[in-house]
Every structure is written in structure tokens, then in C-alpha cells.
C-alpha positions as CSV (number, residue, x, y, z in Angstrom):
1,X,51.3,33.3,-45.6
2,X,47.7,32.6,-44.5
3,X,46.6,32.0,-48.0
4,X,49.3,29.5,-48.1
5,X,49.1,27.3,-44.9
6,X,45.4,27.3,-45.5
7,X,45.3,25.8,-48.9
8,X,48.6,22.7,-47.8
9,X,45.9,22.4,-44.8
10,X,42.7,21.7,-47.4
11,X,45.4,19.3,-49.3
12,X,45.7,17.5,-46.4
13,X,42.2,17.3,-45.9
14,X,41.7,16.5,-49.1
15,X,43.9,13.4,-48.6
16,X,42.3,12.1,-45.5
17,X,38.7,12.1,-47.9
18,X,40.8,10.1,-50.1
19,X,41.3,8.2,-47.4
20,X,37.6,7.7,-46.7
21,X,37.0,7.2,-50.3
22,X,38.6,3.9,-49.9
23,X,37.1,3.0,-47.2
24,X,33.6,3.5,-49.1
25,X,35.3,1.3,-52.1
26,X,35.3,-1.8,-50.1
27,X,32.0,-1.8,-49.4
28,X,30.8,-0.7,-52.9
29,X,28.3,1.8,-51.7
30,X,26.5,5.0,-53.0
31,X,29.0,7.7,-51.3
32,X,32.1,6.4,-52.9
33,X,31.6,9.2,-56.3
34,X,30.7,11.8,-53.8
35,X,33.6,11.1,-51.6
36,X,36.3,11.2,-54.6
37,X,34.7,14.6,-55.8
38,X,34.9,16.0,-52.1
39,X,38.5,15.4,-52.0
40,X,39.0,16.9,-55.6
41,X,37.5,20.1,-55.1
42,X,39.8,20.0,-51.6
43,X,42.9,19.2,-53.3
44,X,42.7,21.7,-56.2
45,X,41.6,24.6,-54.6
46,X,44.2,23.5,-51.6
47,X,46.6,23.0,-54.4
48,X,46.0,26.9,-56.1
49,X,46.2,28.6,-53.0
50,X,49.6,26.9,-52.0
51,X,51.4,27.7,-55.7
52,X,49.7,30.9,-55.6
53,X,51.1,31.9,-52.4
54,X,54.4,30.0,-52.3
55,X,56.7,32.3,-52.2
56,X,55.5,34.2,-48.9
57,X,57.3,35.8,-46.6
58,X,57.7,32.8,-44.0
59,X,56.9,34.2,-40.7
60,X,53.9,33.7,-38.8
61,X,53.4,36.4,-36.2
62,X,51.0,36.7,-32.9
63,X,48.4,38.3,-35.1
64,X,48.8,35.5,-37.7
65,X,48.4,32.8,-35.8
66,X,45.6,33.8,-34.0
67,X,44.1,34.4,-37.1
68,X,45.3,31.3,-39.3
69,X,44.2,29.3,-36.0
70,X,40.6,30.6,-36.4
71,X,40.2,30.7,-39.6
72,X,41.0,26.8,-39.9
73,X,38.6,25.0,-38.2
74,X,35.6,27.0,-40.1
75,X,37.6,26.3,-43.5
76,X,37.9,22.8,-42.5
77,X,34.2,22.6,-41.6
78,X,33.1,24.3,-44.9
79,X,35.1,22.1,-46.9
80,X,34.8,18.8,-45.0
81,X,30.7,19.2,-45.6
82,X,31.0,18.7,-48.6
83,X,30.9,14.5,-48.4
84,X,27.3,14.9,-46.4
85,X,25.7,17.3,-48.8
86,X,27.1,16.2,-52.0
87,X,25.9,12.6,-51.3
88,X,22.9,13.3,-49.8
89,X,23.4,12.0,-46.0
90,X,22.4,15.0,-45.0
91,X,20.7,17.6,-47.7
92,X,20.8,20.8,-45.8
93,X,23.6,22.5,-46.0
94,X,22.9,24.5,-42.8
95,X,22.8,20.6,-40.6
96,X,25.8,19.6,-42.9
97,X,27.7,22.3,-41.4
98,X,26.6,21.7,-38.1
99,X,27.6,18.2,-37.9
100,X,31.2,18.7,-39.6
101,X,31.9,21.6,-36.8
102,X,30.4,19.3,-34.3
103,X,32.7,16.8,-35.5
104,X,35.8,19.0,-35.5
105,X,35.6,20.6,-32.4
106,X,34.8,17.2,-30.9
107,X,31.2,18.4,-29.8
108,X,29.6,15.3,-30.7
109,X,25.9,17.6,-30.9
110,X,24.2,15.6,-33.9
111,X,21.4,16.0,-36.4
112,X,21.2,12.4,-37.7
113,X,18.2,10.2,-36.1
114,X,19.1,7.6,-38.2
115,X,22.9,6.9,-38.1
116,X,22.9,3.2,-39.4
117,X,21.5,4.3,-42.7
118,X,24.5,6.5,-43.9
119,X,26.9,4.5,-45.6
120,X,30.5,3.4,-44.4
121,X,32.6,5.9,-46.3
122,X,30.0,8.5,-44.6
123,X,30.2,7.4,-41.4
124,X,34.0,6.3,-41.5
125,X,34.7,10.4,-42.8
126,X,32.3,11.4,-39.6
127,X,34.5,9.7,-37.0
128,X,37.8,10.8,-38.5
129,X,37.2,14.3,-38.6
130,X,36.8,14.1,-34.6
131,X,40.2,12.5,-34.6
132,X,41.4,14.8,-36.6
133,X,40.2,17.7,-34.6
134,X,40.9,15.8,-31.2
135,X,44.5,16.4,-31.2
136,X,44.2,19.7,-33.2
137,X,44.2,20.2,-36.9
138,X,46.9,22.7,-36.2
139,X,49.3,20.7,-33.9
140,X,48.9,18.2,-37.0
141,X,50.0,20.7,-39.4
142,X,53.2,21.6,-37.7
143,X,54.0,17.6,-37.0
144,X,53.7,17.1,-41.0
145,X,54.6,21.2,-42.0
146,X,58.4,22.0,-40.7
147,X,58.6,25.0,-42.9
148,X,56.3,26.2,-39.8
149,X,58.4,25.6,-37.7
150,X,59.5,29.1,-37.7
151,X,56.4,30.4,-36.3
152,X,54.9,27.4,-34.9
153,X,54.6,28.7,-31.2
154,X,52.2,31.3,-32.0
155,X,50.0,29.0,-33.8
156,X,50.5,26.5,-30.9
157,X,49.7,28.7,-27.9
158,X,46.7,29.9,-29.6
159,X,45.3,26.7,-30.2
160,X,46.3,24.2,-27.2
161,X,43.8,24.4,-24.4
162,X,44.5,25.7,-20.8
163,X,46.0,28.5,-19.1
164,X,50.1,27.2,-20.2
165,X,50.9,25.4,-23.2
166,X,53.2,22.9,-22.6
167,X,56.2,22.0,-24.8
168,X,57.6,18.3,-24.7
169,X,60.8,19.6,-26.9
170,X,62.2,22.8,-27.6
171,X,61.0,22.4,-30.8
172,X,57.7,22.8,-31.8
173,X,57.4,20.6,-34.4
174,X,59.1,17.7,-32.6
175,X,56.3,18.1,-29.7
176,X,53.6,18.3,-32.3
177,X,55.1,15.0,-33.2
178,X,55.3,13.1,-30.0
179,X,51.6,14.6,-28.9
180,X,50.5,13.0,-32.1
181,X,52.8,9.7,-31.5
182,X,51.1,9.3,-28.2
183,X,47.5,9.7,-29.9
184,X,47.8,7.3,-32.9
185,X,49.4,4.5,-30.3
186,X,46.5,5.2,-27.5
187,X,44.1,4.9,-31.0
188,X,45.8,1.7,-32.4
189,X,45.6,0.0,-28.8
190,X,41.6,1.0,-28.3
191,X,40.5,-0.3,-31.7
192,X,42.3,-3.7,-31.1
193,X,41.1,-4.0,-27.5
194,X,37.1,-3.1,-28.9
195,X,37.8,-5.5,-32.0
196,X,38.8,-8.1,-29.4
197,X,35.7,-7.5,-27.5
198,X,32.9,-8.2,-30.3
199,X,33.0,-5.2,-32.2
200,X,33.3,-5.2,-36.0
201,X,37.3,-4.0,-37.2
202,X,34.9,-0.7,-38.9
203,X,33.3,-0.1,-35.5
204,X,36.4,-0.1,-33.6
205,X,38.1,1.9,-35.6
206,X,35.2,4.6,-35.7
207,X,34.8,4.4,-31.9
208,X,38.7,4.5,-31.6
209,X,38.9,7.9,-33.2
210,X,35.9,9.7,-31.7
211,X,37.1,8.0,-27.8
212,X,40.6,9.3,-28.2
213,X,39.5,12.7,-29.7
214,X,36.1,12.7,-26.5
215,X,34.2,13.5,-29.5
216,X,31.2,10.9,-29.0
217,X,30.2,10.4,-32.3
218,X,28.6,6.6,-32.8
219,X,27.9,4.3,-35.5
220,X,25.3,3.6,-33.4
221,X,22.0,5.5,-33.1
222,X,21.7,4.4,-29.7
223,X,26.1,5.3,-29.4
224,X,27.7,3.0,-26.9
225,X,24.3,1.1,-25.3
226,X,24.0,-0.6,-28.4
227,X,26.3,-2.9,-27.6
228,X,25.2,-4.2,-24.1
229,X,28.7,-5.2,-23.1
230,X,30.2,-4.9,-20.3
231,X,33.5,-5.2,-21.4
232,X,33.2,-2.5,-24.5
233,X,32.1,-0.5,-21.9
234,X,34.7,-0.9,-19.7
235,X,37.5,-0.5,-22.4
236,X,35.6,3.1,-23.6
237,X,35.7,4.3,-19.7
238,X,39.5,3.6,-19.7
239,X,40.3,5.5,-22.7
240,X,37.9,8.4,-22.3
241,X,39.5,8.7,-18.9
242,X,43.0,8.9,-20.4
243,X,42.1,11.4,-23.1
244,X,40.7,13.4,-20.8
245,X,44.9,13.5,-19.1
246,X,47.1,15.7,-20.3
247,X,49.1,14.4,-23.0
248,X,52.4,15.2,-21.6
249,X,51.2,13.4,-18.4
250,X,50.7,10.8,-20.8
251,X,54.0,11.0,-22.1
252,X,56.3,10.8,-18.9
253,X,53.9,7.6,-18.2
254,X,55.2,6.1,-21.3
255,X,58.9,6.8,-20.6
256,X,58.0,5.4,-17.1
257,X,58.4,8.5,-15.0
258,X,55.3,7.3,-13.0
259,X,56.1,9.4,-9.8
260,X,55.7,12.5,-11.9
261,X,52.7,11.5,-13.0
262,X,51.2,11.0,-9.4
263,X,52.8,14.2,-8.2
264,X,50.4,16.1,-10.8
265,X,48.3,18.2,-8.9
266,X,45.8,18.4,-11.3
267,X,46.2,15.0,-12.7
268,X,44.9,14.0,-8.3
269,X,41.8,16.4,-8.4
270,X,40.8,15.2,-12.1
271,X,40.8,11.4,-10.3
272,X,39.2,13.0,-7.6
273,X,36.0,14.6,-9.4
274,X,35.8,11.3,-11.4
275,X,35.7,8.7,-8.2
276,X,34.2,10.7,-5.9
277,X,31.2,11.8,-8.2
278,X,30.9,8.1,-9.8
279,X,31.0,6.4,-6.5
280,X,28.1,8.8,-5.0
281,X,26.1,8.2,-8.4
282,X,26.1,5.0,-8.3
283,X,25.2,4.8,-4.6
284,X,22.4,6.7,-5.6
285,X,21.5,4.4,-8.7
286,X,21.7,1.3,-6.3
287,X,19.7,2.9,-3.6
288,X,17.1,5.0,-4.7
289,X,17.1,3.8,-9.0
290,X,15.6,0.4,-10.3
291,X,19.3,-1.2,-10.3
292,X,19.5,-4.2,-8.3
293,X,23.2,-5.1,-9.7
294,X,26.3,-3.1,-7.2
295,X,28.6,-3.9,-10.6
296,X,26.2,-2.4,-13.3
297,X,25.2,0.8,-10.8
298,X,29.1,1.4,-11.0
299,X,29.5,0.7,-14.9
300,X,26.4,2.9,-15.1
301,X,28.1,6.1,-13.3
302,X,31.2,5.7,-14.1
303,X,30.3,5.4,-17.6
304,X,28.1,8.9,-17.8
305,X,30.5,10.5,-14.9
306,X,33.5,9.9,-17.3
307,X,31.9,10.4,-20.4
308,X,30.6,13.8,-19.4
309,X,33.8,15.2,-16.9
310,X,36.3,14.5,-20.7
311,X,33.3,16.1,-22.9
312,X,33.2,12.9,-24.8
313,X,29.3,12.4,-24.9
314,X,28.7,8.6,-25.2
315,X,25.9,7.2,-23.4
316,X,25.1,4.0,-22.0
317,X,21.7,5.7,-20.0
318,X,19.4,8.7,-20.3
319,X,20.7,10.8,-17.0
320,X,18.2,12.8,-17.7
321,X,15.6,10.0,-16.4
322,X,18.1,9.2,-13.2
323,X,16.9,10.4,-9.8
324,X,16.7,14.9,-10.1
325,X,19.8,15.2,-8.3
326,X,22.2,13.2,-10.4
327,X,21.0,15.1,-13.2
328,X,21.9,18.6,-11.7
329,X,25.2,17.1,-10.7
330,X,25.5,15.5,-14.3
331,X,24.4,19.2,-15.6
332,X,27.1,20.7,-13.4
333,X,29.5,18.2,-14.9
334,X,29.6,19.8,-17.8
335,X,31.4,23.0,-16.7
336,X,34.2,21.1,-15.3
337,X,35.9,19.5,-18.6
338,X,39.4,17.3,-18.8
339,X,42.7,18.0,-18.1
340,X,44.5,21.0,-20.0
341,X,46.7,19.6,-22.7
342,X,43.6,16.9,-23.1
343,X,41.4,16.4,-26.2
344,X,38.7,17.2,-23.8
345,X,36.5,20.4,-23.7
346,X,35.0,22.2,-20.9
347,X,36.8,24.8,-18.5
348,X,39.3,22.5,-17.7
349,X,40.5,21.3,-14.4
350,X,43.3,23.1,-13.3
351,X,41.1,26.6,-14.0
352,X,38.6,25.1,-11.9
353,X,40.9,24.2,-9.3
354,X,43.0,27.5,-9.7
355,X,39.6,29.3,-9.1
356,X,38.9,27.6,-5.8
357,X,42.2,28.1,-4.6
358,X,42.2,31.6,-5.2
359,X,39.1,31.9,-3.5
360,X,40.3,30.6,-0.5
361,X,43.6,32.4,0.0
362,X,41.4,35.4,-0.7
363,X,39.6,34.6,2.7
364,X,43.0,34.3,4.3
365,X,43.7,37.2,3.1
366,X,41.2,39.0,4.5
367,X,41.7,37.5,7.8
368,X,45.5,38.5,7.7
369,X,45.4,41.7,5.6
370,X,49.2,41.9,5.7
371,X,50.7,38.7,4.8
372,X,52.0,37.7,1.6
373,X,49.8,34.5,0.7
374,X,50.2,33.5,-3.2
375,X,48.3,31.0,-4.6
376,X,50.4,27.6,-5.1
377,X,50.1,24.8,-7.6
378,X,52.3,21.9,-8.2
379,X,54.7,23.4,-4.9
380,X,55.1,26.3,-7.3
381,X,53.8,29.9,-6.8
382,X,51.1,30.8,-9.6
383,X,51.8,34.2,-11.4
384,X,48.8,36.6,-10.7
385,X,48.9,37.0,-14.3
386,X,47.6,33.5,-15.2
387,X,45.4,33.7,-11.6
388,X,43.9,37.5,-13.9
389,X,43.5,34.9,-17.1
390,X,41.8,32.3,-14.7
391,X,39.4,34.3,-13.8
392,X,38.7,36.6,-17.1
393,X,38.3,33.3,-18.6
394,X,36.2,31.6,-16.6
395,X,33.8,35.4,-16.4
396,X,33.9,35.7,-19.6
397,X,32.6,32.1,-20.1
398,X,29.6,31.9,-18.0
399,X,28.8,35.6,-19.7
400,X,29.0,34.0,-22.8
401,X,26.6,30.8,-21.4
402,X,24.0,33.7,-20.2
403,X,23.7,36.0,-23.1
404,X,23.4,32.6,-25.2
405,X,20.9,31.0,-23.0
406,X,19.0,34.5,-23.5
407,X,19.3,33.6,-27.7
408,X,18.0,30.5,-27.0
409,X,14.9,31.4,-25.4
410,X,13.8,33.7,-27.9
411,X,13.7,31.0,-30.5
412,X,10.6,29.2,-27.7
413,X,13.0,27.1,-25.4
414,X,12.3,26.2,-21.7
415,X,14.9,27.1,-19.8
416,X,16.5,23.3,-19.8
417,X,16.8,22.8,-23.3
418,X,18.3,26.8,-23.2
419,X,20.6,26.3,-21.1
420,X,21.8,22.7,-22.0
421,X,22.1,23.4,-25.9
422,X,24.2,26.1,-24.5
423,X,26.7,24.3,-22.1
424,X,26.8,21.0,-24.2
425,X,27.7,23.6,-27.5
426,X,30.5,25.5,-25.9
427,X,31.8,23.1,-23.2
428,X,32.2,20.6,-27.1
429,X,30.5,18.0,-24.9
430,X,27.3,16.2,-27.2
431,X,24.2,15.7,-25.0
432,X,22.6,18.4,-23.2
433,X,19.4,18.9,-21.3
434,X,15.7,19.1,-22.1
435,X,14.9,18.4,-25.8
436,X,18.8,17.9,-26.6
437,X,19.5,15.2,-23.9
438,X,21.4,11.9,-24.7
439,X,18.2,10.1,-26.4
440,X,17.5,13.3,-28.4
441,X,19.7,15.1,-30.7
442,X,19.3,18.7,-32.6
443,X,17.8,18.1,-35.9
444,X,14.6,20.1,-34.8
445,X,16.8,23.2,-34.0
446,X,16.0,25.9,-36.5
447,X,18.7,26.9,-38.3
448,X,19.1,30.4,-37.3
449,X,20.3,28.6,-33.7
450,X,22.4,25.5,-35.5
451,X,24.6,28.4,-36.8
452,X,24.5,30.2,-33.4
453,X,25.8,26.9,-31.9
454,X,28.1,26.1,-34.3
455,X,29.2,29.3,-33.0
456,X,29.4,28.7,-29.7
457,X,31.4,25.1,-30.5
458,X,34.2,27.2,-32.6
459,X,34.2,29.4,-29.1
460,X,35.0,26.1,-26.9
461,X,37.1,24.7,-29.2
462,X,39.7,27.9,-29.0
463,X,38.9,28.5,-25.7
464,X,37.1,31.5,-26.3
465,X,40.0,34.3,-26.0
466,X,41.4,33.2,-29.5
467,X,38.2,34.0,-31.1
468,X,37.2,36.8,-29.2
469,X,40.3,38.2,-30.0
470,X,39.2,38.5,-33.8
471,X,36.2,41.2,-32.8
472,X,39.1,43.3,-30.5
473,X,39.6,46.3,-32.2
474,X,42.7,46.7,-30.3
475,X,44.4,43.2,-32.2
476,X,43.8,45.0,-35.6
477,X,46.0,47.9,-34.8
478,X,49.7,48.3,-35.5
């Protein structure tokens, strides 16, 4: 069954290189061989595994899914490489790699320092992986698969972020279908609203995909400044914001259930980190920084505040040149992450929230030993078994950061660039800290740590537990 849903996934991804393939045929350029081969090797090998395997046993366990869920994205990555290597955008095949699990997790880390030399079918393939792996290659596979329908809520839980997965119908597949609805609309809507504004009908589709999926791959070598507009800006701010929501907030918004929307206790703290935090950067920008515009100090904030909070990674400005304490709070930014049920990385909001919550009953607690205090979230009492999950999680994460940052420091980094390789790689945010900030990127990493961070992306990506799982000896016995 594996074997099975793995090779009608690399058909599909073989299709969507077709795809790209085209896109290279209009302009007539050197990748358009490269990218028809790609999807051929996809497509056949796809293709064997699925008549190889058809006639499965069609059940998809626990076990399975966690497994299948996994096992995808590092298939995907192997396979969707191919286009760079083959055509010689990138020749290593260790930076290949890097940048197509970059791309699919929605990282947005790159190794390119010259982005407007690929060609279009190149760069069009690099944005549309992020798309793809914005919403979840999975969550695609049971909109367009209903034979996994059967089993589709094991592969579902294991791969959408957050402490509860959400279901918008009782039926998998038809939520994998509306998530994916809302996504191509919020997609379509960008790319005519950033065509409107200057950009090239290429650009705004590539910056479409990679917004919607807070992935942060550019065009651009220089990503969003490049443009100089206030209005692009603006547009990108708006719909990082709203990936960074939880798509079934996003959902009742559409079918104008508005006060449900508001009522979201998370959906109030994620506006609250984001206004709060821009307004006091750019009062710091204005004040203290060489801004002498109140309009572009806000742009400026909200931009970075935004970009980083959804794990999106554009830039407009090197924070890392901003007075020291907006980068610290740009750095500490990074642990926060989107909404859960978002395309965004990161530790999500509502664990964040959950976390201080729980830390404060606990002092009440203390003060009044004997009453029953339970920890409350959207008027509703929180089981102390997701409140135990909150807080393995969030351990177990900034474990994970240490012991990395430890890795990283054997290879000769300072503890900046250590630490924000580190939390840029598994929050899947892009720009980091020291030698891997926003004007940098990672091609000087040795390889030995692009494969340790691709690591570390695959980790963010599955929120840690589903991966970790694998190396349990307990989740291989019977």
C-alpha cells in the first residue's frame, strides 16, 4: 500500500514538471529537455510502482500513515531535484537537494546567489514546489486520491500542523478539498492583485505560490525589495498575514460567519503578536533608525514582523542591520510561527499561548493548592492530554534547537550563525542570523550541515513527533 500511494504521488509530480515544462516552452529556453526528462523518469517509475502494487490491501493504518507521511516529502525532494541537477542550475546534487526540501517544506533557506540567471521553467518549478508543499502534498493526495479515503485520517493527523487537526467535513477527502479550494482562490486573487500592481503575469504567479505556501522563494535575488513598491508590498503583507490563519478560520470567513472568526482565541493573540510587535518596531525604526517617513517605518515592520511571525521569509530590509534590539526580538520571532491549520511553520500560536496559560494557572495553583483550575481555551476546558503534548512538544523542540546548535558549531560557526541556521531550518522560516541572514544565503555551508539542515526542515515540516516517531522502537512493535 505504501509502494503504491508513493508511486500515484511521483505521477502526480511528474505531471506538475510537465506542467513546468510548458512553462519553459514559451520562452524557448535551455531547461525545457531537462524538464520533460525530469517528469519522465517521475512518471514511469511513479507509474511501475502503482501497477506493481495495485492490488494492495487498501487500508492505511496509524503505523502507515506515519510512515507514508514521512517518507513522501524526502521522495518528493529526491525526485523533484532532478530539474536543477539535470539542467545544470544547480550541479551539486547535495545543494540540489537542499533547495528542493527547502522548497517543500516551505523553508525558503537557498543556495542560489544568482536567481535571475536560472531560466523560467527553473524558476517557475522552484516556486511551485512551495505551493505544492504549502498546503501539504498529502492533504493534495487525498483531495485528488478517494480510494484513500479509507484511511485518510491517519495520514491527515500525521501531517496537519498543531496540537488538533481540524476537519471541515466528516469526510476527509471533501476537507482536503475545500482546504485546497480556499488555497487555489487566495492564490488566483494574489497573482491578479501583484499583476495589477507592476509585476510581470510570471512574477505574480511565482510570488503567488511561494506567499500562499510562506515559503519566500523570489525571482528576485534581492526577493521582495526588488521591486520598491509600496503597493506590492502591501498586497504581500496581506496575504502572508492570511496564510499564516488557520484555513478553516478562513473558511467560515468565506461563508460569512465573521463573528466566529473574531471569537478565535488564537486567531486575537496571532493579531496581537503581529500589531503589537510591528507598531513597537517601527517606533523604533522612526526614532532611533535613519527613517524619516512614519508610512515606510510601518511598511518596513510590518513587512519583516509579518514575514517572519508566518515563516514566510521575504525581505524588504536586512534586520539584522536594524537597531540590536529589533533584531533579538526579530530572532525571537522565529519561535512563534502562524496559526495551526496555516501553511506557516514555527511552534505555532495556540502552543505558544497554551504554554503561557498553563504557566499561569500553575501559579494559581500553587497559591490555592486545592482548587480545581483547568486551563481554558476558546471558553472550553483543554484536556491535560493535549496541555502533556504542548509541552513535550515544545521541550522536545528547543532540545532539538540545542543539540543542533552544538552540530553547528563544530563545523567553525559563531554562535549567531549556529543558532540561526538552526531556528530558520526547523521553524521552515528562510533567513536566519549571522552568515545566513536575509542578504546572505547558504551556499557556503558544507555539505555534511546542508544535509543536517535538510534534516532539521523535514523535522519542522511534520512537526517533529511524526518523524521522531520513525527512530521509536516502541512504533515498530506489534
Amino acid at each position: 500500500m505504501i509502494l503504491l500511494i508513493m508511486g500515484l504521488l511521483l505521477v502526480v509530480e511528474g505531471a506538475f514538471m510537465l506542467l513546468s515544462a510548458f512553462v519553459a516552452l514559451i520562452y524557448g529556453e535551455y531547461d525545457v529537455p531537462y524538464l520533460f526528462l525530469s517528469a519522465l523518469i517521475c512518471m514511469v517509475i511513479g507509474g511501475l510502482f502503482s501497477v506493481t502494487n495495485y492490488k494492495a490491501e487498501r487500508n492505511i493504518g496509524k503505523r502507515e500513515g506515519y510512515i507514508i507521511v514521512s517518507m513522501v516529502w524526502v521522495v518528493f525532494s529526491f525526485f523533484g531535484l532532478l530539474p536543477f541537477y539535470l539542467s545544470g542550475a544547480i550541479p551539486s546534487f547535495t545543494d540540489a537537494f537542499f533547495e528542493t526540501m527547502s522548497g517543500f517544506t516551505t523553508t525558503g533557506s537557498t543556495i542560489l546567489d544568482d536567481i535571475e540567471a536560472l531560466p523560467h521553467g527553473i524558476l517557475f518549478w522552484r516556486s511551485l514546489i512551495q505551493w505544492l508543499g504549502g498546503m501539504g502534498i498529502i492533504v493534495f493526495s487525498l483531495a485528488i486520491l478517494p480510494f484513500l479515503g479509507v484511511g485518510g485520517m491517519q495520514l491527515y493527523v500525521a501531517e496537519v500542523p498543531g496540537p488538533v487537526a481540524e476537519k471541515l467535513s466528516p469526510r476527509i477527502a471533501d476537507t482536503a478539498k475545500r482546504l485546497w479550494g480556499i488555497y487555489v482562490v487566495y492564490t488566483a486573487l494574489e497573482t491578479l492583485l501583484l499583476w495589477a500592481g507592476g509585476m510581470t503575469l510570471f512574477d505574480a504567479v511565482c510570488h503567488s505560490f511561494t506567499t500562499m505556501a510562506t515559503g519566500g522563494y523570489s525571482t528576485k535575488q534581492a526577493s521582495i525589495a526588488f521591486y520598491d513598491s509600496a503597493y506590492i508590498q502591501y498586497v504581500i503583507i496581506t496575504f502572508m498575514f492570511v496564510a499564516g490563519i488557520n484555513f478553516t478560520l478562513s473558511y467560515s470567513l468565506l461563508h460569512g460567519r465573521v463573528r466566529k472568526v473574531f471569537r478565535d482565541e488564537e486567531f486575537r493573540y496571532y493579531i496581537g503578536f503581529v500589531v503589537v510587535v510591528s507598531v513597537f518596531v517601527a517606533a523604533v525604526l522612526y526614532i532611533v533608525g535613519d527613517i524619516n517617513s512614519v508610512e515606510r517605518a510601518i511598511r518596513d515592520a510590518l513587512f519583516q514582523v509579518v514575514s517572519v511571525i508566518t515563516t514566510t521569509g521575504f525581505a524588504t530590509a536586512d534586520y539584522l542591520v536594524w537597531f540590536p534590539t529589533l533584531s533579538i526580538i526579530m530572532f525571537m520571532l522565529m519561535f512563534i510561527g502562524g496559526s495551526a491549520g496555516s501553511t506557516g511553520g514555527g511552534i505555532k500560536v495556540v502552543r505558544i499561548v497554551l504554554l503561557l496559560k498553563n504557566a499561569y494557572y500553575e501559579l494559581k495553583r500553587l497559591i490555592h493548592p486545592n482548587a480545581v483550575i483547568p486551563v481554558r481555551f476558546n471558553s472550553k476546558s483543554v484536556s491535560p492530554t493535549v496541555i502533556t503534548n504542548v509541552l513535550a512538544f515544545i521541550v522536545i523542540y528547543m532540545l532539538i534547537v540545542g543539540v543542533s546548535m552544538v552540530i553547528m558549531s563544530f563545523m567553525g560557526y559563531d554562535l549567531n550563525t549556529s543558532i540561526g541556521a538552526v531556528a530558520t531550518c526547523i521553524g521552515n522560516i528562510g533567513p536566519g542570523l549571522g552568515e545566513v541572514g536575509p542578504a546572505a544565503t547558504f551556499s557556503q555551508i558544507p555539505d555534511f550541515g546542508k544535509w543536517f539542515l535538510s534534516f532539521l526542515m523535514l523535522l519542522g515540516r511534520l512537526e517533529i513527533f511524526t518523524v521522531v516517531l520513525l527512530f521509536s522502537p516502541y512504533f515498530w512493535k506489534n
